[in-house]
ZADO-873119 format. One record per residue (C-alpha): residue number from 1; residue in three letters; x, y, z. Coordinates in Angstrom, 2 decimals, always signed. Example, Ala and Ser with C-alpha at 12.3 -4.5 7.8 and 13.67 -1.06 7.14 Angstrom:
residues 2
{num = 1&residuo = ALA&u = +12.30&v = -4.50&w = +7.80}
{num = 2&residuo = SER&u = +13.67&v = -1.06&w = +7.14}
END
This chain:
residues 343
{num = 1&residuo = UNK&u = +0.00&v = +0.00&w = +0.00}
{num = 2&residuo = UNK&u = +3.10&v = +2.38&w = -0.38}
{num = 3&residuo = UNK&u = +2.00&v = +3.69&w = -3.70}
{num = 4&residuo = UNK&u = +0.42&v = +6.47&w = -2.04}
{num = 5&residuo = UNK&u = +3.36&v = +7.88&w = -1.10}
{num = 6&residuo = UNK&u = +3.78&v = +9.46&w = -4.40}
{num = 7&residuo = UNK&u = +2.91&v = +12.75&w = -5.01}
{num = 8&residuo = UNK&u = +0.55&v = +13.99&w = -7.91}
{num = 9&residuo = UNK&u = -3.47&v = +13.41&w = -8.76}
{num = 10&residuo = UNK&u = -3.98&v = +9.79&w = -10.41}
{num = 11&residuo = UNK&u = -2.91&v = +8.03&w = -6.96}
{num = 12&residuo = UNK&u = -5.97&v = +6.64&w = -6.26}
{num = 13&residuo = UNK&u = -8.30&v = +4.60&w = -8.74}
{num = 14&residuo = UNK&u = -11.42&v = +6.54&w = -10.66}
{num = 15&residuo = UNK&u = -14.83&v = +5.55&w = -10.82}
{num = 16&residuo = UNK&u = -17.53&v = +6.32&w = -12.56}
{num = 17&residuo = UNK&u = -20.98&v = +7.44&w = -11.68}
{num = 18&residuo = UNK&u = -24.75&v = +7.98&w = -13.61}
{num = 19&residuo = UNK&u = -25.43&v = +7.58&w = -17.03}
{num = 20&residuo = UNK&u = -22.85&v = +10.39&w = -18.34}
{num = 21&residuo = UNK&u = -20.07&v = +8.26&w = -16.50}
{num = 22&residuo = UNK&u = -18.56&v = +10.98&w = -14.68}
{num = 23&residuo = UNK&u = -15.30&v = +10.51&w = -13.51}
{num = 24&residuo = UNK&u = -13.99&v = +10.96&w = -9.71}
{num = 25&residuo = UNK&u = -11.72&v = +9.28&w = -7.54}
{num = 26&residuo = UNK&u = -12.83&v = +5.95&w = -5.46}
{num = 27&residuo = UNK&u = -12.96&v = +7.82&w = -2.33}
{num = 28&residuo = UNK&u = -14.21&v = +11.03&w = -1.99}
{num = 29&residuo = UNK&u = -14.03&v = +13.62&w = +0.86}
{num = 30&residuo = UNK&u = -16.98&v = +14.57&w = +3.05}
{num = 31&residuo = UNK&u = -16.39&v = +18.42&w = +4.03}
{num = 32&residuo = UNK&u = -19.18&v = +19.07&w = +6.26}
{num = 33&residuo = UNK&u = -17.25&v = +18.20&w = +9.57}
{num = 34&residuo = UNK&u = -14.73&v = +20.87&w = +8.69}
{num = 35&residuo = UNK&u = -17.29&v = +23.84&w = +9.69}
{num = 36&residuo = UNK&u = -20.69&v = +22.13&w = +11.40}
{num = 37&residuo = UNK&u = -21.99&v = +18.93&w = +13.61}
{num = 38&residuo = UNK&u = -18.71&v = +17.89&w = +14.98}
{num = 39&residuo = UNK&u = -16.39&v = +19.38&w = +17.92}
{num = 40&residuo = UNK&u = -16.75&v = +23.14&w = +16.99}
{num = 41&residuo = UNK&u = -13.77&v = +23.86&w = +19.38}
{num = 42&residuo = UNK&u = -11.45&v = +22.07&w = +16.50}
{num = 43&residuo = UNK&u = -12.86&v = +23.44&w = +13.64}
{num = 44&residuo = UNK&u = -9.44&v = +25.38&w = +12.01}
{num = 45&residuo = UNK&u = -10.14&v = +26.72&w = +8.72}
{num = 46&residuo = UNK&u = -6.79&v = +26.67&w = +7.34}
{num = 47&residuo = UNK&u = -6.24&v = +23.09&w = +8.79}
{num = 48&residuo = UNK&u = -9.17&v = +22.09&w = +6.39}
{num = 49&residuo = UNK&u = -7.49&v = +23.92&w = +3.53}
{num = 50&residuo = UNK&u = -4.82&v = +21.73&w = +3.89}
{num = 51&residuo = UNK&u = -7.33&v = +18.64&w = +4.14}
{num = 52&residuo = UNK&u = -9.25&v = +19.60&w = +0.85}
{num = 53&residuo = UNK&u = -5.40&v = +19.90&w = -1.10}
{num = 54&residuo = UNK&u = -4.03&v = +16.96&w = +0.44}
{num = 55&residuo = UNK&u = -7.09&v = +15.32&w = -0.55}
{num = 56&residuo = UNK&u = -6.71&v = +16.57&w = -4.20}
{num = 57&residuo = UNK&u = -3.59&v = +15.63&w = -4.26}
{num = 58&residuo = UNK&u = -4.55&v = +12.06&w = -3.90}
{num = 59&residuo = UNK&u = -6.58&v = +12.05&w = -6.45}
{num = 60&residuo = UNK&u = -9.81&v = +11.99&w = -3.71}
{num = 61&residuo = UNK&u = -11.62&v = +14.75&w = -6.31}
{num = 62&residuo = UNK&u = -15.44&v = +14.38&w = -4.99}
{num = 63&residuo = UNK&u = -15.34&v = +17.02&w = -2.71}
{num = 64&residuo = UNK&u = -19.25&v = +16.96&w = -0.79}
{num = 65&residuo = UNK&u = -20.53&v = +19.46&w = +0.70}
{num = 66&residuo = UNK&u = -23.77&v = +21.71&w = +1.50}
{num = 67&residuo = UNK&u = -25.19&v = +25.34&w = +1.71}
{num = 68&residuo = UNK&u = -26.62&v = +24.19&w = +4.81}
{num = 69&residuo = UNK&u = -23.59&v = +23.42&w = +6.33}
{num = 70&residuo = UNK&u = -22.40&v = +26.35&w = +8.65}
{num = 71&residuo = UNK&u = -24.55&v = +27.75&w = +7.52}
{num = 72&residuo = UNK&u = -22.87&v = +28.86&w = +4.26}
{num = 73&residuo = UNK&u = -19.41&v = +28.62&w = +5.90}
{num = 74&residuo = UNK&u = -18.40&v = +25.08&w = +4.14}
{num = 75&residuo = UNK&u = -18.91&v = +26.01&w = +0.94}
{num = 76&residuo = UNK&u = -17.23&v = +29.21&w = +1.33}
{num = 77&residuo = UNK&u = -14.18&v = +27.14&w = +2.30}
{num = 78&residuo = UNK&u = -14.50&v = +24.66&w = -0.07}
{num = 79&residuo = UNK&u = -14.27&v = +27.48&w = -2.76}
{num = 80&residuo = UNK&u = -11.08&v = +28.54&w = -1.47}
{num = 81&residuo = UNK&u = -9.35&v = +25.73&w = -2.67}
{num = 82&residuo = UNK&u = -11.45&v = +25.75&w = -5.76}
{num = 83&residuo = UNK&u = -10.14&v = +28.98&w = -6.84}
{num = 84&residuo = UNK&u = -6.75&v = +27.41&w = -7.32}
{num = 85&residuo = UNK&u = -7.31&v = +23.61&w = -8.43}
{num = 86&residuo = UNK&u = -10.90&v = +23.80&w = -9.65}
{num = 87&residuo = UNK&u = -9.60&v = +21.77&w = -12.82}
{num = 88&residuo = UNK&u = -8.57&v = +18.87&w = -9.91}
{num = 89&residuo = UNK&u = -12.01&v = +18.56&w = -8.27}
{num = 90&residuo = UNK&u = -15.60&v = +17.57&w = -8.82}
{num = 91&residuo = UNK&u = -17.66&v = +19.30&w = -6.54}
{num = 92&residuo = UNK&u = -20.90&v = +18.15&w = -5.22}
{num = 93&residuo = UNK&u = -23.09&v = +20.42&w = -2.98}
{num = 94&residuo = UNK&u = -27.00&v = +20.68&w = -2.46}
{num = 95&residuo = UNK&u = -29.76&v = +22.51&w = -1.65}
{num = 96&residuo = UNK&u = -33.26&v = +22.32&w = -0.09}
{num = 97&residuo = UNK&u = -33.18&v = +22.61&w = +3.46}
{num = 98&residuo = UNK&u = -32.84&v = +26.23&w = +5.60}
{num = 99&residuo = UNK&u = -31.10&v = +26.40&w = +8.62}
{num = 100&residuo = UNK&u = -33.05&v = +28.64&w = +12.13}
{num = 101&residuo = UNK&u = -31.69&v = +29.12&w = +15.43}
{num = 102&residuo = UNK&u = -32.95&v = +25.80&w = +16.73}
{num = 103&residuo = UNK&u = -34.50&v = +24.11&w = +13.79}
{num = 104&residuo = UNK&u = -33.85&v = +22.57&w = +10.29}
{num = 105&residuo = UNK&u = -36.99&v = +23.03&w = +7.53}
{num = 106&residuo = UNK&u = -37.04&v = +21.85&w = +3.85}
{num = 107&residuo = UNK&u = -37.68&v = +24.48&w = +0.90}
{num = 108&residuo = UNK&u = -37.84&v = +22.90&w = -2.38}
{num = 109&residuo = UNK&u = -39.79&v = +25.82&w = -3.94}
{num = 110&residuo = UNK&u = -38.57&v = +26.62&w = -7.44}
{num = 111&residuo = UNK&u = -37.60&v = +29.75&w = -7.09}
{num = 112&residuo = UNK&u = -35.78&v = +29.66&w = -3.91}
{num = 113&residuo = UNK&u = -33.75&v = +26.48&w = -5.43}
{num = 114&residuo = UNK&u = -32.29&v = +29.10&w = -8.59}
{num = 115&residuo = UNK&u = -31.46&v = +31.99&w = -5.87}
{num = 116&residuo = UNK&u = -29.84&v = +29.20&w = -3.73}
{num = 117&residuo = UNK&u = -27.76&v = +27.53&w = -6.83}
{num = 118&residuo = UNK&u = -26.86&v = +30.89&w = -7.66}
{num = 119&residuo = UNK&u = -25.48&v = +31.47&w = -4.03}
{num = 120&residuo = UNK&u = -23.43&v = +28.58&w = -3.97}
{num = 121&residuo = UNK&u = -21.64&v = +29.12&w = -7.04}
{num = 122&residuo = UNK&u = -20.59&v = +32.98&w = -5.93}
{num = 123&residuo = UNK&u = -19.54&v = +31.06&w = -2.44}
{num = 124&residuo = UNK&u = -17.28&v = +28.32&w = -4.36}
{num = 125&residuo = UNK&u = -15.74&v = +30.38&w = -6.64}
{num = 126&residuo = UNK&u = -17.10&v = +28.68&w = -9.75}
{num = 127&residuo = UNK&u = -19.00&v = +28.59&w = -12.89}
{num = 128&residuo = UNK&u = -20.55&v = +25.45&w = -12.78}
{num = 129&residuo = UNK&u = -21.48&v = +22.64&w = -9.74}
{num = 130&residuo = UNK&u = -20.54&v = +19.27&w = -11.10}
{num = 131&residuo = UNK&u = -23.45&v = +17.47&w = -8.70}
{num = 132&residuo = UNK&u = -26.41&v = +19.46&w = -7.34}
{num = 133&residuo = UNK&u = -27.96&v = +17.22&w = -5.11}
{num = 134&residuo = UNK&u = -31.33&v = +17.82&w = -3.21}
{num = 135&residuo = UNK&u = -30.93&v = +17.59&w = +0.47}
{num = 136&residuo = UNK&u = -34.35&v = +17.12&w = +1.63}
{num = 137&residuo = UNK&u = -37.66&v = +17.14&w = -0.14}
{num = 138&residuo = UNK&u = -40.02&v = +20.19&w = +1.11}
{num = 139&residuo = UNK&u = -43.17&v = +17.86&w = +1.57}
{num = 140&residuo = UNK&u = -45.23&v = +21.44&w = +0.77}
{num = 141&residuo = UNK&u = -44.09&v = +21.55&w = -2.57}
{num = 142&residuo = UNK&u = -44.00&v = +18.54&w = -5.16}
{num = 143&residuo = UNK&u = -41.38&v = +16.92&w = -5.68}
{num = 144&residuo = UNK&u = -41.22&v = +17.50&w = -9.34}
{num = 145&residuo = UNK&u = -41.04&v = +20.89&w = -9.62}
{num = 146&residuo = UNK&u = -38.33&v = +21.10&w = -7.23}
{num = 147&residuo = UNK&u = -36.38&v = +18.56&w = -9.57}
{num = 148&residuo = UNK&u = -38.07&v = +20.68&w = -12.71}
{num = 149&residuo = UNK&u = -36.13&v = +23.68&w = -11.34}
{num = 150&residuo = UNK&u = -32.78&v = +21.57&w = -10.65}
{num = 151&residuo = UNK&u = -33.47&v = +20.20&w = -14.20}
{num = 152&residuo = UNK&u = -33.55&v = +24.12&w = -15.78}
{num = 153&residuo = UNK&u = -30.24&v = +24.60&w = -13.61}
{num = 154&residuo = UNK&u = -28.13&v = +22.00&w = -15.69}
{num = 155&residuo = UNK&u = -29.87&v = +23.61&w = -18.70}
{num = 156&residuo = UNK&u = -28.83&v = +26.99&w = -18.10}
{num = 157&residuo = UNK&u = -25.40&v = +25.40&w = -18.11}
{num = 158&residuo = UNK&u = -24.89&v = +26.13&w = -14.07}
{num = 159&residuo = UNK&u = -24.68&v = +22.40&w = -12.75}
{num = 160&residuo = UNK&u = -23.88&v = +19.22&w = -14.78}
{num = 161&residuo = UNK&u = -25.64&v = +16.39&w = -12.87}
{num = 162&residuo = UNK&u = -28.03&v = +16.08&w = -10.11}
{num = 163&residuo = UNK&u = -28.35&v = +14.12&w = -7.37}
{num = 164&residuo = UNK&u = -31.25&v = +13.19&w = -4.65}
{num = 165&residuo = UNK&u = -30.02&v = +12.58&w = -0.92}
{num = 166&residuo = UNK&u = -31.79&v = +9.88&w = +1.20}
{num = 167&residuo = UNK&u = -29.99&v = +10.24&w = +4.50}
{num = 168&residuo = UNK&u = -33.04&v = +11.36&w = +5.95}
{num = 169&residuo = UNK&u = -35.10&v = +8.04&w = +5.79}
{num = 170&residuo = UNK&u = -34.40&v = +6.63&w = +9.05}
{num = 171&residuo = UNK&u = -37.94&v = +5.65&w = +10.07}
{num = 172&residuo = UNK&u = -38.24&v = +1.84&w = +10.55}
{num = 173&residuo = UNK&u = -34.58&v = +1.78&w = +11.57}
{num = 174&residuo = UNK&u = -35.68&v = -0.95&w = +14.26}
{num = 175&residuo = UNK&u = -37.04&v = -3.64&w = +12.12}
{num = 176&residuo = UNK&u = -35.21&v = -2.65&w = +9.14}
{num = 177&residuo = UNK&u = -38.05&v = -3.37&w = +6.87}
{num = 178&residuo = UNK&u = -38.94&v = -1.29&w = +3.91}
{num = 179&residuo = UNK&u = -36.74&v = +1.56&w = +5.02}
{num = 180&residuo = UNK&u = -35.87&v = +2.96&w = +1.58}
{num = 181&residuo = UNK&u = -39.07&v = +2.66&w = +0.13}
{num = 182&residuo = UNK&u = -40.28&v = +6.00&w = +0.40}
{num = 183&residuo = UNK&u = -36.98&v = +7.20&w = -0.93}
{num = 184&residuo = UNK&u = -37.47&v = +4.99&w = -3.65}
{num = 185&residuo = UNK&u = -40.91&v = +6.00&w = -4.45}
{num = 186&residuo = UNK&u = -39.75&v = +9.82&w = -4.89}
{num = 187&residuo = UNK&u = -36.59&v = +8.16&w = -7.36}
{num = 188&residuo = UNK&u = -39.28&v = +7.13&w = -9.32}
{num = 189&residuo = UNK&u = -41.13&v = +10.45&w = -9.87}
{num = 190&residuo = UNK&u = -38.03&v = +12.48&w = -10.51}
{num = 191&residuo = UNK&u = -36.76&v = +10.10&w = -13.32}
{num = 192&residuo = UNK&u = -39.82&v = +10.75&w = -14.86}
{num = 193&residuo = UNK&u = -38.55&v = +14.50&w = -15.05}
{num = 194&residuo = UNK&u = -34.79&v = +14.31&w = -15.29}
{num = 195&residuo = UNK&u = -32.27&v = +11.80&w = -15.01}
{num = 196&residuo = UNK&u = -31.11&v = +11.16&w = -11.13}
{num = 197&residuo = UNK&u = -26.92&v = +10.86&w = -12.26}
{num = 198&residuo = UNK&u = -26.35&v = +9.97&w = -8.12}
{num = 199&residuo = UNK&u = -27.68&v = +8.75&w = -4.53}
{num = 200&residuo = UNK&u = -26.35&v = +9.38&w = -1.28}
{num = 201&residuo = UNK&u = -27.36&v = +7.64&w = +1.36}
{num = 202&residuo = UNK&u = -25.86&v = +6.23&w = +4.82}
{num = 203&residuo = UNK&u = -24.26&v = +2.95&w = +4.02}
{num = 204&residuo = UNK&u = -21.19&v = +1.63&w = +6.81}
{num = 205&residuo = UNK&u = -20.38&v = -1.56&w = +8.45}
{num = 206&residuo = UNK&u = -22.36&v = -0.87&w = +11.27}
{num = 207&residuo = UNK&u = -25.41&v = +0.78&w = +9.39}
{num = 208&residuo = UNK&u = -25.55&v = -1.69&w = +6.19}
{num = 209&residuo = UNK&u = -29.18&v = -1.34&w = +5.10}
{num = 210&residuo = UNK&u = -28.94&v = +0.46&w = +2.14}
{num = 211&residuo = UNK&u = -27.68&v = -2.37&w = +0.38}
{num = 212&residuo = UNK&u = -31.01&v = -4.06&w = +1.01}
{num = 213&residuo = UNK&u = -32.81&v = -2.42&w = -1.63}
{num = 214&residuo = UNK&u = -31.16&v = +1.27&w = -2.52}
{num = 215&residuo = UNK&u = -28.06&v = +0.45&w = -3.52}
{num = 216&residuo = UNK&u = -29.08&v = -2.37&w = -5.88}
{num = 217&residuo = UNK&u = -31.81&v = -0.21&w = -7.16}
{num = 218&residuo = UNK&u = -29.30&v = +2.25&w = -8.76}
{num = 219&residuo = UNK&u = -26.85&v = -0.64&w = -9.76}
{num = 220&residuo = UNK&u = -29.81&v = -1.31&w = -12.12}
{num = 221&residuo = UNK&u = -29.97&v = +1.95&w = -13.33}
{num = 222&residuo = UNK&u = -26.60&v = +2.63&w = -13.80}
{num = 223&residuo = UNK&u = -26.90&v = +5.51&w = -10.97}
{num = 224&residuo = UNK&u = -24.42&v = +6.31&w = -8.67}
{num = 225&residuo = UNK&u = -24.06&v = +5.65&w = -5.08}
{num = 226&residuo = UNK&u = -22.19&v = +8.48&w = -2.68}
{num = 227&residuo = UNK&u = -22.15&v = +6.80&w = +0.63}
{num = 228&residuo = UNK&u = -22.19&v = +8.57&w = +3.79}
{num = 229&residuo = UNK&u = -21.33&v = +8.46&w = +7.06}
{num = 230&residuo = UNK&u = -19.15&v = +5.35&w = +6.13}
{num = 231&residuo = UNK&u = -17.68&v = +5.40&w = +8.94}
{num = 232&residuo = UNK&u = -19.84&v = +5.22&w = +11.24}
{num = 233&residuo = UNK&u = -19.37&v = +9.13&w = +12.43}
{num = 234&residuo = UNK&u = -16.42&v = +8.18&w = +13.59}
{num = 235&residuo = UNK&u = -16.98&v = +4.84&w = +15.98}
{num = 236&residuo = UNK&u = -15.34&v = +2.56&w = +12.91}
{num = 237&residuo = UNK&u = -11.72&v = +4.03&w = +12.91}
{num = 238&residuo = UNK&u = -11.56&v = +2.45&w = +16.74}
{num = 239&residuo = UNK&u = -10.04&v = +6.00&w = +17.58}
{num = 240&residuo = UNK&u = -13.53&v = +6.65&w = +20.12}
{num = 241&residuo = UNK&u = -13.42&v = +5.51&w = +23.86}
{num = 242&residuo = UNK&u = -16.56&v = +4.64&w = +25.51}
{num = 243&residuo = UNK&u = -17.74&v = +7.10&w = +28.06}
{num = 244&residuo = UNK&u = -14.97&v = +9.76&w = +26.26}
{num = 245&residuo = UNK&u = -17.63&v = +12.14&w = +26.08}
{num = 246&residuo = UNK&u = -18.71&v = +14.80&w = +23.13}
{num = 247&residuo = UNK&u = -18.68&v = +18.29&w = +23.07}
{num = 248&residuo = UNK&u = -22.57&v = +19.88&w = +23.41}
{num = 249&residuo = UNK&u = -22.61&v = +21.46&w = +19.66}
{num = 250&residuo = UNK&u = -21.52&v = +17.43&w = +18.58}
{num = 251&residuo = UNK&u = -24.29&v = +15.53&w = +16.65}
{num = 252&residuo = UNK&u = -22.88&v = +12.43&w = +18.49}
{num = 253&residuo = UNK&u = -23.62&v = +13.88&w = +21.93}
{num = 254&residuo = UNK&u = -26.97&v = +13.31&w = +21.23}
{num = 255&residuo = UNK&u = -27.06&v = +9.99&w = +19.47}
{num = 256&residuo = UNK&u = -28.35&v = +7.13&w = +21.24}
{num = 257&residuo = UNK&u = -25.44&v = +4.82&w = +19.97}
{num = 258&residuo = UNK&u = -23.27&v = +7.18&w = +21.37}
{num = 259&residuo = UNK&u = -23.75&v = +6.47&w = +25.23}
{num = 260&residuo = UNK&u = -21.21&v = +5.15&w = +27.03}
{num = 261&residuo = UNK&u = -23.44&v = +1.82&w = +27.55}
{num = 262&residuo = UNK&u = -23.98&v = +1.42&w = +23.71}
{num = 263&residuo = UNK&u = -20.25&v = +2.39&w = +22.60}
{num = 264&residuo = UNK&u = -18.86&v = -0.49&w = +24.78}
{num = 265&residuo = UNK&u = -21.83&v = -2.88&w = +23.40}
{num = 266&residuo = UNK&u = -20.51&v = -1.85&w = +19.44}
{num = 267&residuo = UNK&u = -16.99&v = -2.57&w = +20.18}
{num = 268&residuo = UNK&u = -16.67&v = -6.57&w = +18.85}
{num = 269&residuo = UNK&u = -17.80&v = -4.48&w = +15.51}
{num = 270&residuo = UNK&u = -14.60&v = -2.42&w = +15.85}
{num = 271&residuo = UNK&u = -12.60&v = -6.04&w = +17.11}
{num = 272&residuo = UNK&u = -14.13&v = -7.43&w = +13.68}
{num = 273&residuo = UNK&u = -12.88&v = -4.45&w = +11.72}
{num = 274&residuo = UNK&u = -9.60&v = -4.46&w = +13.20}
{num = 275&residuo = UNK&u = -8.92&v = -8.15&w = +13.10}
{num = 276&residuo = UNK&u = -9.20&v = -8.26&w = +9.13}
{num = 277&residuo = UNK&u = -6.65&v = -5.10&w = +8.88}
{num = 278&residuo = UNK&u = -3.94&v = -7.12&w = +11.05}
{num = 279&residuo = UNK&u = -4.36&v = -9.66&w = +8.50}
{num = 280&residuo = UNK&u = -3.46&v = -6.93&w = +5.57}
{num = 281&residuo = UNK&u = -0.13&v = -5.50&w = +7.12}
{num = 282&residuo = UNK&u = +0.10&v = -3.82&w = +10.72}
{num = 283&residuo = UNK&u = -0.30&v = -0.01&w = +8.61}
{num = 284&residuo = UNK&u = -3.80&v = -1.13&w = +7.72}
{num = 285&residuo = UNK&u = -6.31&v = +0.46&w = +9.88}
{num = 286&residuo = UNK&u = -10.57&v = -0.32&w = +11.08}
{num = 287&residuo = UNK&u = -11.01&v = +2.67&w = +9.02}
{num = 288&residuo = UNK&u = -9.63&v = +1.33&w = +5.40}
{num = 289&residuo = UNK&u = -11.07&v = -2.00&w = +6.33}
{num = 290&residuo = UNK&u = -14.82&v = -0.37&w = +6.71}
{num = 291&residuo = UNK&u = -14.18&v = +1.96&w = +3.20}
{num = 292&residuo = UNK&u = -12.77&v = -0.87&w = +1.65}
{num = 293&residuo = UNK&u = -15.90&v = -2.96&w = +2.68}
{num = 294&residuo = UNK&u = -17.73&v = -0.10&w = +1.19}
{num = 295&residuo = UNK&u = -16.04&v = -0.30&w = -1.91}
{num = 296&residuo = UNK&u = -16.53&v = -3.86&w = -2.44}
{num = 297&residuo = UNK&u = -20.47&v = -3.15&w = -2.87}
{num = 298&residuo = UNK&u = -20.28&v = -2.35&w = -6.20}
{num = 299&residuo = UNK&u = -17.97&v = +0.34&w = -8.79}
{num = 300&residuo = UNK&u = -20.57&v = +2.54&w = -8.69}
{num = 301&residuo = UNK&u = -20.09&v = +3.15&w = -4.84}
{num = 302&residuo = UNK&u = -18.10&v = +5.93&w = -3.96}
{num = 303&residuo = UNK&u = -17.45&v = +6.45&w = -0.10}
{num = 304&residuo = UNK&u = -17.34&v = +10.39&w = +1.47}
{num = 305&residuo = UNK&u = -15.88&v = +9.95&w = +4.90}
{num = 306&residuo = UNK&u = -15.86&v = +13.36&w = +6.46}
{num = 307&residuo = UNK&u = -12.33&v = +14.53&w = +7.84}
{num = 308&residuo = UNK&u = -10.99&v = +18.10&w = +8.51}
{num = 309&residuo = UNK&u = -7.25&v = +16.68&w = +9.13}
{num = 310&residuo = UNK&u = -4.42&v = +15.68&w = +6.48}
{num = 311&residuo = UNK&u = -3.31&v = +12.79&w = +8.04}
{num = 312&residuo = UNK&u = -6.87&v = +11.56&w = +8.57}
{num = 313&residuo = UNK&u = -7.54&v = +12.38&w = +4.44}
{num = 314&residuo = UNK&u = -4.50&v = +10.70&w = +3.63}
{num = 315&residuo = UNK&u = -5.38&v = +7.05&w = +5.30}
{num = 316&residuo = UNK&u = -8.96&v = +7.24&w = +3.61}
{num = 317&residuo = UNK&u = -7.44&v = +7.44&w = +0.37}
{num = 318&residuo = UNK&u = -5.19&v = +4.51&w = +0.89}
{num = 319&residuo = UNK&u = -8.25&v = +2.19&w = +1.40}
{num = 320&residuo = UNK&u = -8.66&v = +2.37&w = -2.05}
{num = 321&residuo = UNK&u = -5.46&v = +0.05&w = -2.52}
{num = 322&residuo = UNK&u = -6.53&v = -2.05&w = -0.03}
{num = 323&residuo = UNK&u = -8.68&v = -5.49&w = -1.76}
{num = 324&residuo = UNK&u = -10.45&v = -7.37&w = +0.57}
{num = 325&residuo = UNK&u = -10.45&v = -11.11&w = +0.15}
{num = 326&residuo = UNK&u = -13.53&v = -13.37&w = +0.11}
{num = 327&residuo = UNK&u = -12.70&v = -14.61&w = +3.58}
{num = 328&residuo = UNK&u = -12.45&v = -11.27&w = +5.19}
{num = 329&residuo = UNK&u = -15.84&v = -9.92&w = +3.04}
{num = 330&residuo = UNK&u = -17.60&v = -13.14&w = +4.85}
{num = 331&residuo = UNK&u = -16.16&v = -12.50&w = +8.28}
{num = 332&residuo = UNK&u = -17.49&v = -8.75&w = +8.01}
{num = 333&residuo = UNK&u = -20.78&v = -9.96&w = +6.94}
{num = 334&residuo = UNK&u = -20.78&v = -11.93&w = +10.09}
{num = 335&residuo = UNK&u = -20.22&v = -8.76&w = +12.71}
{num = 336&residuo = UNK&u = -22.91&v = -8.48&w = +14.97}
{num = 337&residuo = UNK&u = -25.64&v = -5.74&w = +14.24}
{num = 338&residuo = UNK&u = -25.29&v = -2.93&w = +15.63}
{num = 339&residuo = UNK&u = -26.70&v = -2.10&w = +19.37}
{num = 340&residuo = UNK&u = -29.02&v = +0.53&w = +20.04}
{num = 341&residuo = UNK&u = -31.41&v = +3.04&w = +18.07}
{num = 342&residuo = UNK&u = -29.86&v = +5.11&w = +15.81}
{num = 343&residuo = UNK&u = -33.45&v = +7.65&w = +16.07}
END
């Protein structure tokens, strides 16, 4: 796994996503911990910089991220480093939900979604947003003319692809049953109006059931799959201690899986995880075993671990070298479930 070590932008293997094939590396870089959700106290904007080129460099070119996020603050980072290697990255942002004081609502009306595009390409410093994905669907407003107006955007010349995020659908999370079907049901009605070129949806180890029914629903379309949160917000790199403790403005101090009680119940998951790296070389880490997993679901998965630190960018990107074997794909299938409500 030392051919990483090299410098320059083809390091680490290119997929291809939708119908237009486009082009980014096999592990992409979530940028939304770099300014909201997670520890605000180490939150360093030109730290990040250096995440978002050191990522680049690698060749990890999907660089996700959100209006929502900060608010407005992410993207306004992200463009910094798109003013200078904008050629070197794809850049995937969305729109549809608002951010208030204490609440979150969705606003997929038409003409909010071209004033918000328009936004977001003045805050990254570009001309054009290579995957406008919607964030939320505004249940006031149906669902195809929000995609209508995204659909106008990439007509105008704006964006080039659109996406639909279904991180949202937790519902159901306890039996596990049906829990993409609504998500699929909307899929359905915006194909109708324009081609969906990616998903993004939670997909880990520890939170596998998008493969029940998502993911193989837009292997046979020939959509894309960006999937989040693949590492578990954190718990799969084995770095968390039970009981550590989260700052109050982190997501995770809230999360029911993120007790004390349930972090020690998870940890054979992390055992599991790190028992197959040991077998790979003692560099390998829980963290490129769980992307790696991810990437064995299919070449239209791309992972988007989040990370605001160079060193943390730079291991992601190496679990694209790493191939896991049949044996170690059947002992990860065998990890326990994961403890504990994720609601």
């Amino acid at each position: 796994m030392g051919g990483l070590e090299r410098e320059g932008h083809e390091q680490v293997e290119r997929r291809t996503i939708g119908a237009a094939a486009l082009a980014v590396g096999a592990v992409g870089l979530g940028c939304m911990p770099m300014s909201w959700a997670y520890s605000g106290s180490r939150q360093r904007g030109e730290e990040s910089l250096r995440a978002v080129h050191r990522a680049l460099d690698l060749g990890s070119t999907l660089l996700d991220t959100a209006d929502m996020y900060g608010p407005f603050t992410n993207e306004l980072l992200v463009g910094r480093a798109l003013k200078e290697r904008r050629q070197d990255a794809f850049v995937s942002t969305k729109v549809g939900l608002l951010v208030g004081e204490q609440h979150i609502v969705a606003n997929g009306r038409p003409g909010y979604v071209k004033r918000a595009c328009d936004a977001s390409l003045r805050r990254l410093q570009t001309d054009v947003i290579d995957l406008y994905q919607l964030h939320r669907a505004d249940p006031e407003v149906p669902v195809e003319e929000t995609w209508g107006a995204m659909a106008e955007l990439v007509r105008a010349g704006k964006v080039r692809a659109l996406g639909y995020c279904a991180m949202g659908a937790r519902g159901g999370r306890r039996s596990g049953a049906g829990l993409h079907d609504a998500t699929i049901r909307q899929l359905r009605r915006v194909q109708q109006v324009f081609p969906v070129t990616a998903v993004q949806a939670e997909l880990s180890v520890w939170s596998p059931e998008a493969g029940d029914a998502l993911l193989p629903w837009c292997a046979e379309r020939g959509i894309g799959f960006l999937a989040a949160m693949p590492l578990g917000n954190g718990f799969l790199t084995g770095t968390l201690t039970p009981g550590q403790g989260f700052e109050p403005d982190d997501v995770r101090a809230r999360h029911p899986r993120f007790t004390a009680e349930m972090m020690a119940a998870n940890q054979p998951i992390v055992v599991g995880l790190r028992r197959v790296a040991r077998r790979h070389g003692e560099d390998v880490t829980p963290a490129q075993v769980a992307l790696a997993w991810i990437l064995a679901q299919g070449p239209h998965v791309v992972p988007i671990p989040g990370s605001k630190q160079e060193r943390w960018v730079t291991q992601n990107a190496r679990a694209a070298t790493l191939r896991l074997t049949e044996r170690d794909l059947t002992e990860l299938a065998k990890l326990p479930r994961a403890q504990g409500s994720w609601e």
